[in-house]
VOGU-3710 file (C-alpha; in Angstrom, 3 decimals, decimal comma):
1> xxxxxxxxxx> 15,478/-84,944/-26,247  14,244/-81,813/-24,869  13,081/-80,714/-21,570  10,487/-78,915/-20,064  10,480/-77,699/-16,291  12,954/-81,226/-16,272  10,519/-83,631/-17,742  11,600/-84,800/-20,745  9,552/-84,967/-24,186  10,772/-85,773/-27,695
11> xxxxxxxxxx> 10,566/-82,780/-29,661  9,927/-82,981/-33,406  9,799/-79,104/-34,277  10,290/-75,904/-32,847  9,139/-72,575/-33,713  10,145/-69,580/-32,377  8,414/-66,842/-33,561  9,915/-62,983/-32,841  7,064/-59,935/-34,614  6,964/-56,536/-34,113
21> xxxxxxxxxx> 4,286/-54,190/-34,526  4,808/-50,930/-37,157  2,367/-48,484/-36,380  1,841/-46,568/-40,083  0,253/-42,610/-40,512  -1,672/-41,838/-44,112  -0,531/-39,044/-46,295  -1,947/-37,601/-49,004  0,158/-38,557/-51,894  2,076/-41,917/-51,480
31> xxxxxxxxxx> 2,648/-44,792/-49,523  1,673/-44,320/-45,620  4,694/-43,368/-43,255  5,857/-45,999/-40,356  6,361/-43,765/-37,458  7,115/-46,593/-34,422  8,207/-50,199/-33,966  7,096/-51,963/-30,494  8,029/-55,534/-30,062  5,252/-58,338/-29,387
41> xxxxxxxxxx> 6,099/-60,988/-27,154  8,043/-63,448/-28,131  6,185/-66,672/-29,019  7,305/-70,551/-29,607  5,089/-73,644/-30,701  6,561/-76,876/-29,670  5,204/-80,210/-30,966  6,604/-84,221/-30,340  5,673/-87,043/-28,655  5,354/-87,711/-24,649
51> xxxxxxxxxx> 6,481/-91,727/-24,270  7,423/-93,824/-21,682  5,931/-95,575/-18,462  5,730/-91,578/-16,727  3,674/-89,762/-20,258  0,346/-89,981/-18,694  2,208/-88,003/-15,207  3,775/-85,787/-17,393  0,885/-84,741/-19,382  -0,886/-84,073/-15,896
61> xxxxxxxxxx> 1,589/-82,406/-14,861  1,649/-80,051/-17,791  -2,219/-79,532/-17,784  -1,610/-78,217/-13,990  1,887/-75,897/-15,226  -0,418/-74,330/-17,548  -3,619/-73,930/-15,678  -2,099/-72,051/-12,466  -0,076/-69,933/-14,775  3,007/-71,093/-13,636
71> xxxxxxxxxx> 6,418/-69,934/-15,592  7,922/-72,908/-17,267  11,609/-73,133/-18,822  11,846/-74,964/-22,048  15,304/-76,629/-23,110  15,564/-77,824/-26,281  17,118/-76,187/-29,980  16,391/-73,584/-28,539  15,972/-72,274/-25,147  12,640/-69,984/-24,172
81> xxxxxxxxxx> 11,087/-69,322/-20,714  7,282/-68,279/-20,505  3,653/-69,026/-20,199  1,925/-72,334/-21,759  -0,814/-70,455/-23,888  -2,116/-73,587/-25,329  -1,468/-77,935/-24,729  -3,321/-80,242/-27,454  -2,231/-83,939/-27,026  -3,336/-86,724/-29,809
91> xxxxxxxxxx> -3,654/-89,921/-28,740  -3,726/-92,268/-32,130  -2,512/-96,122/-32,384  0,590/-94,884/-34,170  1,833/-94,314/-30,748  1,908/-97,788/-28,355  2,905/-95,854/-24,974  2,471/-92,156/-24,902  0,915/-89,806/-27,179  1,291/-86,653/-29,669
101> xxxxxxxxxx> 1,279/-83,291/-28,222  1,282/-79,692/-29,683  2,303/-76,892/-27,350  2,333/-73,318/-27,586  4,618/-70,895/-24,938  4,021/-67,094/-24,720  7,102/-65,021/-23,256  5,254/-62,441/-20,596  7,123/-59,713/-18,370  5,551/-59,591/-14,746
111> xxxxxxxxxx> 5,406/-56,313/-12,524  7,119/-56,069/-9,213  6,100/-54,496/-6,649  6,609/-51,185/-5,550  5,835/-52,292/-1,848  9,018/-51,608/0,606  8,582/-53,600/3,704  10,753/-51,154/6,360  9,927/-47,430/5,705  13,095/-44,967/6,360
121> xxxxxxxxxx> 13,328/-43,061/9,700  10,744/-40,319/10,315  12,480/-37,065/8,304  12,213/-33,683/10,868  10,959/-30,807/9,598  13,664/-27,701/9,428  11,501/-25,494/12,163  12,201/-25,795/15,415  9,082/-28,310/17,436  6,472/-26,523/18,968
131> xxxxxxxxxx> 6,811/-26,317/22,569  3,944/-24,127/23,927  0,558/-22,795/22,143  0,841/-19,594/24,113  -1,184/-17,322/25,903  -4,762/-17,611/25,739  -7,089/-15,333/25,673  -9,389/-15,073/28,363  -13,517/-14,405/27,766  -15,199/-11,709/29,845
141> xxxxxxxxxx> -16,761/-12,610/32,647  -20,108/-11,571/34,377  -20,111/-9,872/37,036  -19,765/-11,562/40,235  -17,338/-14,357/38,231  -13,246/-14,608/39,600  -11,003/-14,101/37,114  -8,873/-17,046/36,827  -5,486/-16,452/35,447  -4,980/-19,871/32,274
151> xxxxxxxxxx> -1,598/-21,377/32,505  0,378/-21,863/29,506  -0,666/-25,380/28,066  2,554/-27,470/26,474  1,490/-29,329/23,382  1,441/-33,598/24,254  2,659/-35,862/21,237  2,480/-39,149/20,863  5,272/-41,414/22,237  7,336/-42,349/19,244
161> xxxxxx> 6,502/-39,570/17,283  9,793/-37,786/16,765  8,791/-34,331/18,247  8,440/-36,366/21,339  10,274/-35,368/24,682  12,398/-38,026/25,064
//
């Protein structure tokens, strides 16, 4: 007996399948030349009967495994953990309580996430924080017009902003 995410099936064959792909170059006198081999996923067709009081659960169960794209673990002659690409179930007289099925698993690699959830510590810059803008310059007036002396205006940050009087 075999297993698949835990629910047993009886499993008449298994065939793993490994391929690569050779990528070839022509020349002009001669066979081509294979420059590069890239592996293809790994592949497995499965087929066997589902029997008992539970097939018809388990074949539900299956259709729903596959359809949300859910990985599945397969335990059997050989062990393989991947996507159901295809299910196909037969359902003849030759089999009182259950049915035939034919299943085919595709071994996929999924990407993580480069996301990081707490961000490192503000980094200060290597010059000393601005404390002042200076002195500004002052327009002309027209006659008649005081001359008001600016004052120095400090530079405001934002509180929790490193550069921040604290």
């Amino acid at each position: 007996m075999a297993t698949i995410n835990g629910m047993y099936v009886l499993v008449e064959s298994e065939d793993p399948k490994f391929e690569v792909e050779v990528t070839d170059q022509p020349v002009e006198n001669g066979i081509n030349v294979s420059d590069h081999v890239q592996r293809k996923p790994y592949t497995m067709d499965i087929s066997g009967f589902i029997v008992g009081d539970d097939a018809a659960q388990i074949r539900e169960k299956i259709k729903t495994i596959s359809e949300s794209g859910e990985l599945v673990e397969f335990q059997g002659r050989n062990l393989f953990s991947g996507l159901i690409v295809s299910f196909v179930t037969s359902h003849t007289n030759r089999v009182a309580n259950g049915f035939a099925f034919s299943l085919s698993m595709k071994e996929i690699r999924t990407a993580k996430s480069s996301y990081v959830e707490t961000l490192p510590p503000p980094i200060k810059a290597t010059v000393a924080p601005v404390i002042s803008s200076g002195r500004k310059q002052t327009k002309k007036k027209a006659k008649g017009d005081k001359k008001e002396d600016k004052k120095v205006e400090k530079v405001k940050f934002k509180a929790g902003s490193p550069w921040a009087d604290k």
